[in-house]
KEKE-3310 file (N, C-alpha, C; in steps of 0.2 Angstrom, whole numbers, plus 5000, padded with zeros to 4 digits):
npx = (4853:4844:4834:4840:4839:4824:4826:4830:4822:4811:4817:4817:4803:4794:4780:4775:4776:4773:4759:4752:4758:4755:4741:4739:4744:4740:4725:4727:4730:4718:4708:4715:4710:4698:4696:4700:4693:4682:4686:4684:4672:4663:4672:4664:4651:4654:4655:4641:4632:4637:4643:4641:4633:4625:4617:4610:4597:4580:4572:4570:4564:4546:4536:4526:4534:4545:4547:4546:4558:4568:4568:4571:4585:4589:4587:4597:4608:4603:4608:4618:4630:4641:4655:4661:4667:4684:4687:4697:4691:4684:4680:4684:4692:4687:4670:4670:4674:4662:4648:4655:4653:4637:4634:4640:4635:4621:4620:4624:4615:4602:4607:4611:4604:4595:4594:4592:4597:4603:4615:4620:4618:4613:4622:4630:4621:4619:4634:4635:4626:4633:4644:4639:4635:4643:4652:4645:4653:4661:4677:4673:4682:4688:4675:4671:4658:4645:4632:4625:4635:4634:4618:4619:4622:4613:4602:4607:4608:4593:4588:4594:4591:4576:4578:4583:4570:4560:4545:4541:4535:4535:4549:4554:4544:4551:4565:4562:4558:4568:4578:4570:4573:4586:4588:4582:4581:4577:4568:4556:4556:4565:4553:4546:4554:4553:4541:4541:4550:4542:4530:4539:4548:4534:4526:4534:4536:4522:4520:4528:4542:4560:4564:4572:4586:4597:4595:4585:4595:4603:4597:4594:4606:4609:4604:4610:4624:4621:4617:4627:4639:4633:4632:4645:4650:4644:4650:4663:4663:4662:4674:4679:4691:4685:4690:4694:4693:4707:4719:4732:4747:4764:4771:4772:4756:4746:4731:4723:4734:4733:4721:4725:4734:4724:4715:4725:4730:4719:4715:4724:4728:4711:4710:4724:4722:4727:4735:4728:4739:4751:4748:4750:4762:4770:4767:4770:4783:4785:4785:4792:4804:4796:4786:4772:4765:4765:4755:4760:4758:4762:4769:4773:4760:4755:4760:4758:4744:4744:4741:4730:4723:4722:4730:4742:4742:4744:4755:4765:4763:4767:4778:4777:4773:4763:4751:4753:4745:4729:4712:4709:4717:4724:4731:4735:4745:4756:4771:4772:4783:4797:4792:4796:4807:4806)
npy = (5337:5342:5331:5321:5327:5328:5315:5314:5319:5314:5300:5302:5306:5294:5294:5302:5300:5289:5283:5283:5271:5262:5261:5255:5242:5238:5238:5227:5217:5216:5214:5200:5193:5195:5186:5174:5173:5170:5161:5149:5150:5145:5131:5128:5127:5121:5106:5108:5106:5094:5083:5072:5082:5084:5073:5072:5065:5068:5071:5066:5051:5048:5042:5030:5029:5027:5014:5008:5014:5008:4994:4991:4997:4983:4975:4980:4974:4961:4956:4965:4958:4951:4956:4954:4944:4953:4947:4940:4943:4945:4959:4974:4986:5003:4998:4989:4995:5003:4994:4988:4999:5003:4991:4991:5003:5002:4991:4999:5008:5000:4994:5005:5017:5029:5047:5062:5061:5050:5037:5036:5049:5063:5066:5053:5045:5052:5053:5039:5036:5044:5037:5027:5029:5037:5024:5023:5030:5021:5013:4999:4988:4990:4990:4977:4968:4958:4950:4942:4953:4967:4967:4968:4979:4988:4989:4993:5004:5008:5004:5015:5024:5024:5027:5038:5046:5045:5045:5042:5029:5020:5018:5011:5001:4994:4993:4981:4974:4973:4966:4953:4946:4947:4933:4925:4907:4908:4918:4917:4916:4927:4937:4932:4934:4949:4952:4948:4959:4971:4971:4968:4980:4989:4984:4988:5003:5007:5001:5012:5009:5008:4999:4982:4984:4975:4962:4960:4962:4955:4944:4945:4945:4934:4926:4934:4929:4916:4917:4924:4915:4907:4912:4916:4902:4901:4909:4906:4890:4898:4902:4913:4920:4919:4919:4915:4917:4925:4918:4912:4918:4922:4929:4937:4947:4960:4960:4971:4971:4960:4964:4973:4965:4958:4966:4970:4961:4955:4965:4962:4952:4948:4960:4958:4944:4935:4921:4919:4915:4918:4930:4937:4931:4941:4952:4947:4948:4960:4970:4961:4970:4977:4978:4972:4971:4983:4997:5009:5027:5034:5025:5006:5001:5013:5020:5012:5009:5024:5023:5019:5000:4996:5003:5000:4986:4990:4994:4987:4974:4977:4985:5000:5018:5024:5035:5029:5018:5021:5018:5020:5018:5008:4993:4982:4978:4978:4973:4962:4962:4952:4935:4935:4923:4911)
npz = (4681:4687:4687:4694:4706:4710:4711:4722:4731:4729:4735:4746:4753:4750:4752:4746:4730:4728:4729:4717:4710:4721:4721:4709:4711:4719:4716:4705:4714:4722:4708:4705:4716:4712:4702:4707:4718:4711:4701:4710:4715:4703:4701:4714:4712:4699:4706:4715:4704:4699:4707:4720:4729:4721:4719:4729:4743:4741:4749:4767:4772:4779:4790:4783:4771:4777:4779:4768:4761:4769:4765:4754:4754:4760:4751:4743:4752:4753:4737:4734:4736:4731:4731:4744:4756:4752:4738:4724:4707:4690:4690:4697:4702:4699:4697:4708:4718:4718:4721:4733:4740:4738:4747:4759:4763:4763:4772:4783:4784:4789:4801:4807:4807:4797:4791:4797:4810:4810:4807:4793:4781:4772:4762:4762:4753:4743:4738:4737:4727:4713:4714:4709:4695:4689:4685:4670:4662:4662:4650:4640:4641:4655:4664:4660:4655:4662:4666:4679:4686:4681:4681:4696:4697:4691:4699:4712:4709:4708:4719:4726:4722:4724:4736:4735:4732:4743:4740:4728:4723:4713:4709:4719:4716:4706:4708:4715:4706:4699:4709:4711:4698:4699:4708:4703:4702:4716:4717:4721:4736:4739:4735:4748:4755:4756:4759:4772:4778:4775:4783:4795:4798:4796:4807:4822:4818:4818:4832:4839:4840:4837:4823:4824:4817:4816:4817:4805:4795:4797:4793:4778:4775:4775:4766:4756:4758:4752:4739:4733:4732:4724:4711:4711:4710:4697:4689:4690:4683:4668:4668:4676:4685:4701:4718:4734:4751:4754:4765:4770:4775:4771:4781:4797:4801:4806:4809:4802:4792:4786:4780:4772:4762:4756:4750:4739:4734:4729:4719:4709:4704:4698:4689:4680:4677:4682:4693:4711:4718:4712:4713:4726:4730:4724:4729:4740:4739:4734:4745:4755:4765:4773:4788:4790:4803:4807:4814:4817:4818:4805:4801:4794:4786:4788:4776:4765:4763:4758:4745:4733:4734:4718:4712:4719:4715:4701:4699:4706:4697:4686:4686:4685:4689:4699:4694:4679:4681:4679:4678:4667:4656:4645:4647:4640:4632:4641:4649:4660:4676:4679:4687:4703:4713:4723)
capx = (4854:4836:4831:4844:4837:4820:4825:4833:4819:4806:4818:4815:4797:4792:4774:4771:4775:4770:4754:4749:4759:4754:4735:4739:4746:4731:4719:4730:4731:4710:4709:4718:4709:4691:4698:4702:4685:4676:4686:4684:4664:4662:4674:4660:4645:4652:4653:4636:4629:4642:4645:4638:4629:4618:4611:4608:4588:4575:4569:4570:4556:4544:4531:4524:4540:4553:4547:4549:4566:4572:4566:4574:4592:4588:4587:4607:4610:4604:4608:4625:4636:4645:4662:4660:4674:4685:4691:4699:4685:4684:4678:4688:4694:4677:4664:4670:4671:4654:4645:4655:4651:4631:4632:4641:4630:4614:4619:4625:4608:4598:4609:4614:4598:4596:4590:4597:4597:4605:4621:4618:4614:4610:4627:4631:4617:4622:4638:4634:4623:4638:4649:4636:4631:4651:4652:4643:4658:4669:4679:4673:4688:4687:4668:4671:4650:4645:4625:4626:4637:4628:4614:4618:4624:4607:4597:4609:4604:4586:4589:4597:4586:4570:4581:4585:4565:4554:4537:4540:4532:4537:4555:4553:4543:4554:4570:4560:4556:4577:4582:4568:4574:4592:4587:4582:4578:4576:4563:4550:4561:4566:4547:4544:4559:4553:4537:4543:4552:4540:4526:4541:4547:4526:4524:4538:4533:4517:4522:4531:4550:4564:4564:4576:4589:4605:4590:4584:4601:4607:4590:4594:4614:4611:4600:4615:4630:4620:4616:4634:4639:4630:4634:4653:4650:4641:4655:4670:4660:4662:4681:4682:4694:4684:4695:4693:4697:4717:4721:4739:4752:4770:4776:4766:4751:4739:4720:4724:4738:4729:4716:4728:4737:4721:4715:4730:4728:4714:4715:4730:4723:4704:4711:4728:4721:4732:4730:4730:4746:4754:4748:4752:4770:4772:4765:4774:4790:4786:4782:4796:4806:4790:4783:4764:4762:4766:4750:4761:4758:4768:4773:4775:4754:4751:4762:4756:4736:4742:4739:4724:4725:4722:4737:4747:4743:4748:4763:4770:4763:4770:4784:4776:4772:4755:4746:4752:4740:4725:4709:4707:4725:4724:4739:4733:4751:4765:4775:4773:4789:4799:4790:4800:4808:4800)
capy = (5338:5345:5325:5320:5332:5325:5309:5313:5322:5306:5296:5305:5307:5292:5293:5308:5298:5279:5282:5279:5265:5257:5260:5250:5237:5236:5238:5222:5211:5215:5211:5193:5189:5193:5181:5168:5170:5170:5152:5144:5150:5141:5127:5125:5128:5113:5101:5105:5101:5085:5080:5069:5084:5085:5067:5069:5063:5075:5073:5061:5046:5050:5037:5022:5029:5023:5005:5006:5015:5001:4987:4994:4995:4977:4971:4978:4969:4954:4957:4967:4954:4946:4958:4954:4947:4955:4938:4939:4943:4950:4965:4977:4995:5008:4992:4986:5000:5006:4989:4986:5003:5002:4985:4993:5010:4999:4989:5004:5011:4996:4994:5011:5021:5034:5053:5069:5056:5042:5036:5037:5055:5063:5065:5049:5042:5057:5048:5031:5038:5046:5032:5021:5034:5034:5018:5023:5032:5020:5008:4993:4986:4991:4987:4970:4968:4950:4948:4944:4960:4973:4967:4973:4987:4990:4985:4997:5013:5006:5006:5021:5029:5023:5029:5047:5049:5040:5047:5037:5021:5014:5015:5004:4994:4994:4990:4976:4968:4969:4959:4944:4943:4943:4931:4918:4902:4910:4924:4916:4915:4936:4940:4931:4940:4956:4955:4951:4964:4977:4967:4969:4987:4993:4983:4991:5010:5005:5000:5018:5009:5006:4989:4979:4983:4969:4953:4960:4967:4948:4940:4949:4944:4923:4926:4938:4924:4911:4920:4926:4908:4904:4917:4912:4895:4900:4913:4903:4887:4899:4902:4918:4918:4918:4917:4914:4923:4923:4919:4909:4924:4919:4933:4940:4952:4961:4959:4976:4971:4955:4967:4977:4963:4955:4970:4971:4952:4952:4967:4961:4943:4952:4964:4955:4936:4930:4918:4922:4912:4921:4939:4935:4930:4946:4958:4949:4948:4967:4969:4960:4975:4981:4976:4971:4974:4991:4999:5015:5034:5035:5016:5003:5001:5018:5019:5007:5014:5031:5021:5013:4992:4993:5007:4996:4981:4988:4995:4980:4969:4980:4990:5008:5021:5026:5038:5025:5012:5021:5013:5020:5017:5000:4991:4974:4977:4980:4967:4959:4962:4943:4932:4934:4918:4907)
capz = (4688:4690:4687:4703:4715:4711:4713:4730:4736:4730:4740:4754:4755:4744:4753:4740:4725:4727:4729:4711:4711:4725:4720:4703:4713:4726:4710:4701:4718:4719:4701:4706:4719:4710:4699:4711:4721:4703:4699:4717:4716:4697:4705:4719:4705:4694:4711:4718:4700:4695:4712:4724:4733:4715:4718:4738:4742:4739:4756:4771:4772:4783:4791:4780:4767:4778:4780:4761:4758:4773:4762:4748:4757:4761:4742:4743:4757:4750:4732:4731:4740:4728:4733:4751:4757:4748:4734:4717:4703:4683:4690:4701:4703:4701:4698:4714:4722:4722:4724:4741:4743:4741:4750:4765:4765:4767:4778:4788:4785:4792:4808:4814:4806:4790:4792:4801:4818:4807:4806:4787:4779:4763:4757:4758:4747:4735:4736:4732:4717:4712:4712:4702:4691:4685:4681:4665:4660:4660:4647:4640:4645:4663:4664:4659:4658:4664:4669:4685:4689:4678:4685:4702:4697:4687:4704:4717:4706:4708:4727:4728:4719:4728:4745:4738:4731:4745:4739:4724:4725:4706:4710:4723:4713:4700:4711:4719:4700:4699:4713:4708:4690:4700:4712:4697:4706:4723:4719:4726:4741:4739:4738:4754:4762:4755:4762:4780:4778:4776:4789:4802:4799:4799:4815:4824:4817:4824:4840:4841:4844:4831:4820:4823:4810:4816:4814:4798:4791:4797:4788:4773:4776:4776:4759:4750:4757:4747:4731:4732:4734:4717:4708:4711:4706:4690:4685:4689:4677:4663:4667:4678:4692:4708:4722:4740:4755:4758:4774:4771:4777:4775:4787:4804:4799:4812:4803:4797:4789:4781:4774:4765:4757:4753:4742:4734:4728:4726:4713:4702:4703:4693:4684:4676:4675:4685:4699:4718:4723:4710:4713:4734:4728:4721:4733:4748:4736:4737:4755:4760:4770:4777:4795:4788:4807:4810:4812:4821:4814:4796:4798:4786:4784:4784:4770:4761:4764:4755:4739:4734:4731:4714:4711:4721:4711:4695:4701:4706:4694:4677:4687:4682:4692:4701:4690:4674:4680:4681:4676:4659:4653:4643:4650:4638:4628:4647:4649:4671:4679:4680:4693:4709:4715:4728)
cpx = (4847:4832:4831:4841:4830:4819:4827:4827:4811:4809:4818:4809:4794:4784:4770:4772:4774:4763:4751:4751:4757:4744:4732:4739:4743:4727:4720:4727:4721:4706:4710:4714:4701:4690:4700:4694:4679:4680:4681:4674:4662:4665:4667:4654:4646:4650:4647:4632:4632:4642:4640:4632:4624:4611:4608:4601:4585:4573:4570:4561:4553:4535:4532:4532:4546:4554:4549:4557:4572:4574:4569:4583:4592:4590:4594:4609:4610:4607:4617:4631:4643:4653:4663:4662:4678:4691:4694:4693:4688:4684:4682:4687:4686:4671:4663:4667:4663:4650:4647:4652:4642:4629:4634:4634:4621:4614:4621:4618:4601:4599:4609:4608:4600:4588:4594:4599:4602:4613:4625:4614:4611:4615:4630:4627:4619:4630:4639:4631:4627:4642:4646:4634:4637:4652:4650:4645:4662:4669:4675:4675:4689:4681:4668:4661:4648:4636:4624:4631:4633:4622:4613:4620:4618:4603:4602:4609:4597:4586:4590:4594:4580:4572:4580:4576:4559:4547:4535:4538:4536:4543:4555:4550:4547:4561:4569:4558:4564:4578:4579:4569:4582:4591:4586:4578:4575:4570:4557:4552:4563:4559:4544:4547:4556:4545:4536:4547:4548:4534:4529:4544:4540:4526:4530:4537:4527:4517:4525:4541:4553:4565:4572:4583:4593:4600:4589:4590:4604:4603:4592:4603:4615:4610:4605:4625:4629:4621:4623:4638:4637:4632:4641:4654:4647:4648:4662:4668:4663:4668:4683:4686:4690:4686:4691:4697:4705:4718:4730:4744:4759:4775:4768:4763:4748:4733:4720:4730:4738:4725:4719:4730:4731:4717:4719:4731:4724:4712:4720:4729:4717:4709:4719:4727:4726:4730:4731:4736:4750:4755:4749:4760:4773:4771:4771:4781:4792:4788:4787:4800:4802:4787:4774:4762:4761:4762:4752:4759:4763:4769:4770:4767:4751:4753:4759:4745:4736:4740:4733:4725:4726:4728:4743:4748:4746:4754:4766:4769:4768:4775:4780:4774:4764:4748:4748:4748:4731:4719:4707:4712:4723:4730:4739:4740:4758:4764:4777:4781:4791:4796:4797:4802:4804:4803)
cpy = (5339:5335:5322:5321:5328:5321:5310:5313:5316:5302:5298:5305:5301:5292:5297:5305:5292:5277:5278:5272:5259:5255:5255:5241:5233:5233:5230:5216:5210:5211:5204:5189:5189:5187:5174:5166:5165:5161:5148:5146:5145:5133:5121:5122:5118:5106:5100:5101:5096:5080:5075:5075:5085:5080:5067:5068:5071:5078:5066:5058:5047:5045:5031:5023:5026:5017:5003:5007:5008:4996:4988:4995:4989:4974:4973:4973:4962:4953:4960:4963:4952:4949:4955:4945:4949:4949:4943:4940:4948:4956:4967:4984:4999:5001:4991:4989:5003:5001:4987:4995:5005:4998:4988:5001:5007:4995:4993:5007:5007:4996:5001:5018:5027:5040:5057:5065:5050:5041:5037:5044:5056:5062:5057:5044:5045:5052:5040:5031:5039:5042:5026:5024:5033:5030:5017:5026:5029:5016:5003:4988:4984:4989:4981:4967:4960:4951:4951:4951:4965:4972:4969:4978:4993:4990:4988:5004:5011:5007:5011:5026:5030:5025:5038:5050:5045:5043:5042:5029:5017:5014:5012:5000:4990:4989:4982:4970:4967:4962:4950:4943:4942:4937:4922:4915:4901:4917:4923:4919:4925:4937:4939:4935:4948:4958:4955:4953:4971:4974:4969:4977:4990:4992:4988:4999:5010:5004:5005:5014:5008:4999:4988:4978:4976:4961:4955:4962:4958:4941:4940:4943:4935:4922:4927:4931:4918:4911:4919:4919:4905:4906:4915:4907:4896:4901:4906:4896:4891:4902:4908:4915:4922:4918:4917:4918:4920:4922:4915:4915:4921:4924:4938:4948:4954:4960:4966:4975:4965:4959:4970:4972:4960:4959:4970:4963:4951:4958:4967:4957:4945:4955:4961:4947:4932:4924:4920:4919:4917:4929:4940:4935:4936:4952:4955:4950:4958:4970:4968:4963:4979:4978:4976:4970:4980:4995:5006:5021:5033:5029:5014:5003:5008:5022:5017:5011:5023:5030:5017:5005:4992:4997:5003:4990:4983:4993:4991:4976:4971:4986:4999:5013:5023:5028:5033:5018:5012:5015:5016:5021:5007:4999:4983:4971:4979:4972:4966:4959:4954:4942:4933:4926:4916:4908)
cpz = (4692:4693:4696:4707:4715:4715:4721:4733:4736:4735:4746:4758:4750:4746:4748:4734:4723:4725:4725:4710:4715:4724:4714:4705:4717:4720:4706:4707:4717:4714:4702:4710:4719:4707:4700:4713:4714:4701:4705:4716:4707:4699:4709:4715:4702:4700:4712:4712:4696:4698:4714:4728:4728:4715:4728:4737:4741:4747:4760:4771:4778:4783:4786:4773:4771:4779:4771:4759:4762:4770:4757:4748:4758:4756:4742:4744:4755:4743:4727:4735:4738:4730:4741:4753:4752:4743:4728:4712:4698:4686:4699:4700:4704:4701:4705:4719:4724:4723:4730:4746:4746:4743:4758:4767:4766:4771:4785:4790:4789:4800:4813:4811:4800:4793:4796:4807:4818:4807:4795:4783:4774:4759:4756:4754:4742:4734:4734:4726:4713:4710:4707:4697:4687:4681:4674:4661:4656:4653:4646:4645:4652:4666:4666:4662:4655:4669:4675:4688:4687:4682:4693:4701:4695:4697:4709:4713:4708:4715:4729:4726:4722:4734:4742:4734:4735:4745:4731:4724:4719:4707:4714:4720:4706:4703:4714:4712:4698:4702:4710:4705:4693:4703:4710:4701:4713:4721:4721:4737:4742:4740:4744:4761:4763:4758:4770:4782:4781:4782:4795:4803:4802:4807:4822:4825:4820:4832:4844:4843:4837:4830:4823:4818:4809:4813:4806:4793:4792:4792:4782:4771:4772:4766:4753:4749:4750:4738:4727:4729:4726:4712:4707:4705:4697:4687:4682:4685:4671:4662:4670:4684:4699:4712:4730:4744:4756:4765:4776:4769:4776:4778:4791:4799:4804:4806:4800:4792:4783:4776:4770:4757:4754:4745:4740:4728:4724:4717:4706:4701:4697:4689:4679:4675:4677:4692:4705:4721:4718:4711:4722:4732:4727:4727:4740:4746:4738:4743:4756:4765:4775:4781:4792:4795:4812:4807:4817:4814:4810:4797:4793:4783:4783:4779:4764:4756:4760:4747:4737:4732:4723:4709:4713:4718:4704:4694:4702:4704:4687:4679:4687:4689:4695:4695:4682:4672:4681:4679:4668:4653:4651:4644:4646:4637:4633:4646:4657:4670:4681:4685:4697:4712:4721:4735)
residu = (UNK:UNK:UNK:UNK:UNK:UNK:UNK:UNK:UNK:UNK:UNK:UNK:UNK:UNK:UNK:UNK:UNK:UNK:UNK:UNK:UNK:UNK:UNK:UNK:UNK:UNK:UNK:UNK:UNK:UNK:UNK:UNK:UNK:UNK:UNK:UNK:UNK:UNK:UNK:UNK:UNK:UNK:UNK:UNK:UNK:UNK:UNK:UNK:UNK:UNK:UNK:UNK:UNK:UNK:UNK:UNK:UNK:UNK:UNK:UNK:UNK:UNK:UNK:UNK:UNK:UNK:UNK:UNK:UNK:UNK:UNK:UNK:UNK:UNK:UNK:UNK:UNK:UNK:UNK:UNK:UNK:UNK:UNK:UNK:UNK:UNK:UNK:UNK:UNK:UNK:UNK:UNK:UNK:UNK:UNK:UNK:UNK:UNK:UNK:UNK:UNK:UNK:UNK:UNK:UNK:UNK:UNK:UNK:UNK:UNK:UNK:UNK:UNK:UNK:UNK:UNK:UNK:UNK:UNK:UNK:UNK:UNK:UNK:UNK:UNK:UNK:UNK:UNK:UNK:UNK:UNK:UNK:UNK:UNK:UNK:UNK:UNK:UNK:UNK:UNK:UNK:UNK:UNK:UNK:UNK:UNK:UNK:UNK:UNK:UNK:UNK:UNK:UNK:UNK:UNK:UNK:UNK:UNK:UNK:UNK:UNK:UNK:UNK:UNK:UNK:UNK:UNK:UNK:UNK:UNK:UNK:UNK:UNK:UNK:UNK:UNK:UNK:UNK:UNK:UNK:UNK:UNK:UNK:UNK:UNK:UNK:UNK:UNK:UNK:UNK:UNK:UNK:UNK:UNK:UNK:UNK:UNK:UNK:UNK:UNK:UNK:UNK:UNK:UNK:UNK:UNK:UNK:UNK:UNK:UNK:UNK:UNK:UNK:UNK:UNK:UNK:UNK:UNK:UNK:UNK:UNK:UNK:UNK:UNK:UNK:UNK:UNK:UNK:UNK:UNK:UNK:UNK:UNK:UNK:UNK:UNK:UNK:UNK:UNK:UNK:UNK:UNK:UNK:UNK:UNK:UNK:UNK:UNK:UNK:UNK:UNK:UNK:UNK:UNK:UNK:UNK:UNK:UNK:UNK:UNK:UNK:UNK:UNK:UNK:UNK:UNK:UNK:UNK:UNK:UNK:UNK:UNK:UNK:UNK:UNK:UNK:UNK:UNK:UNK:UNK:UNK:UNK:UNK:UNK:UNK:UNK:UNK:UNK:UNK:UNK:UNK:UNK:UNK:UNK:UNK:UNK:UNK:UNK:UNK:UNK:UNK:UNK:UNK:UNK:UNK:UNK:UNK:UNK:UNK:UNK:UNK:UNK:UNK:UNK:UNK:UNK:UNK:UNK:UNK:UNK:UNK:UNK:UNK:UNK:UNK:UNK:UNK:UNK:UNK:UNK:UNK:UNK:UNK:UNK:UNK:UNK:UNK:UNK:UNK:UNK:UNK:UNK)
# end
């Protein structure tokens, strides 16, 4: 009885006997949430030293260093083209990716300027470092390591590296002995570019006004189309499928709707050896309920856009599901889903 009474007279008053428990339950959630902080700060720890913020520059270029780091994005420009437009090639997924991506981040950096003022910062060179730094992760298999690519990928470290150290001179010169050994037949031709390069950045810094990125980023451009151009031709000689830009739609596309299906071709064509009428056939066979000009909120392309090309491609070339076609999943021994009729 004696227990009862208690108990009545706790539920009455329960502020006189919760306390301890509610001070357990304080002290527990505390406990939980030092635990959280303490991942989330370890979390942040392993990004700065993994991530992209590990490799940002040391310092921005200042004076006669920026005529060099310029000249130095330029050698991209001219040298990492070969993805640019986006065609059919051996190499796809992460390769690609960061070679359009240190071909696009210098040519951003030439035209629209590099530094706290730039259109181009620190983190994104630390992220282009990052993403070529990767690449020595992966797969054989995935890699697929061919000369001429390696070779750019050798020679957009070497840029990027001479961009995030500009007091380093031998990185620049190091970068600058890549391109002419990529250049082959043309490196007389690169060392002439690369000296009127650095001649027309000084004169301009001299002058007190800003070089003209768009002429030298378009100088740069005529030299990278041709390389590209050669390179091709070599490859596709010794049996790789090179492809050409797509532009034959058989159902209405806006130009954003062409770009998607073009990556999507273009990475199931490279990465499955297939041909581009075949990996087109497939994707529009997919496609086909889809408005490929519905460029509304949530519509049919911003659908599409939630997955990356080379996701989409081996989704619908081997039936499977997203995350079963990453890139470090050998898919040598799936079986393609039947050709869809014509």
């Amino acid at each position: 009885m004696q227990a009862d009474e208690n108990d009545d007279e706790f539920a009455e008053f329960p502020e006189f006997y919760d306390d301890e428990d509610d001070d357990e339950a304080e002290d527990d959630d505390e406990a939980e949430d030092d635990d959280e902080a303490e991942d989330d700060d370890e979390a942040e720890d392993d990004d700065e030293q993994n991530g992209p913020e590990a490799l940002e520059p040391v310092a921005f270029p200042e004076g006669a260093q920026r005529d060099r780091v310029l000249a130095a994005a330029l050698l991209a420009v001219r040298h990492t083209a070969l993805f640019e437009p986006v065609v059919a090639s051996p190499w796809v997924g992460p390769v690609r990716d960061a070679l359009v991506r240190s071909h696009s981040t210098a040519v951003v950096m030439v035209r629209e300027g590099y530094g706290p003022d730039g259109e181009v910062g620190a983190f994104d060179i630390g992220l282009t470092r990052w993403m070529l730094a990767g690449l020595a992760e992966l797969p054989e298999a995935v890699r697929r390591p061919e000369e001429a690519v390696d070779g750019q990928v050798e020679l957009a470290r070497a840029v990027f590296d001479a961009v995030a150290h500009p007091d380093d001179g031998d990185r620049f010169a190091g970068a600058c002995a890549l391109a002419e050994r990529l250049a082959g037949p043309a490196a007389e031709e690169e060392r002439a570019l690369r000296a009127r390069d650095l001649a027309d950045l000084a004169a301009a810094r001299e002058a007190g006004r800003r070089p003209d990125g768009a002429a030298l980023e378009e100088r740069s451009a005529v030299f990278g189309r041709e390389r590209a151009d050669r390179v091709r031709a070599e490859l596709r000689a010794r049996g790789h499928r090179i492809g050409e830009v797509l532009t034959d739609f058989p159902v209405p596309v806006t130009e954003r709707g062409a770009e998607v299906v073009r990556a999507i071709v273009a990475e199931m064509a490279g990465r499955f050896r297939v041909s581009e009428e075949e990996a087109a056939r497939r994707v529009f066979a997919y496609f086909s309920d889809m408005d490929l000009t519905d460029e509304s909120d949530m519509g049919d392309l911003d659908y599409i856009d939630h997955q990356k090309p080379d996701q989409w491609a081996g989704g619908i070339y081997l039936g499977l599901e997203f995350h079963e076609v990453r890139w470090d999943v050998d898919l040598s021994g799936r079986t393609p889903v039947p050709l869809p009729p014509e």
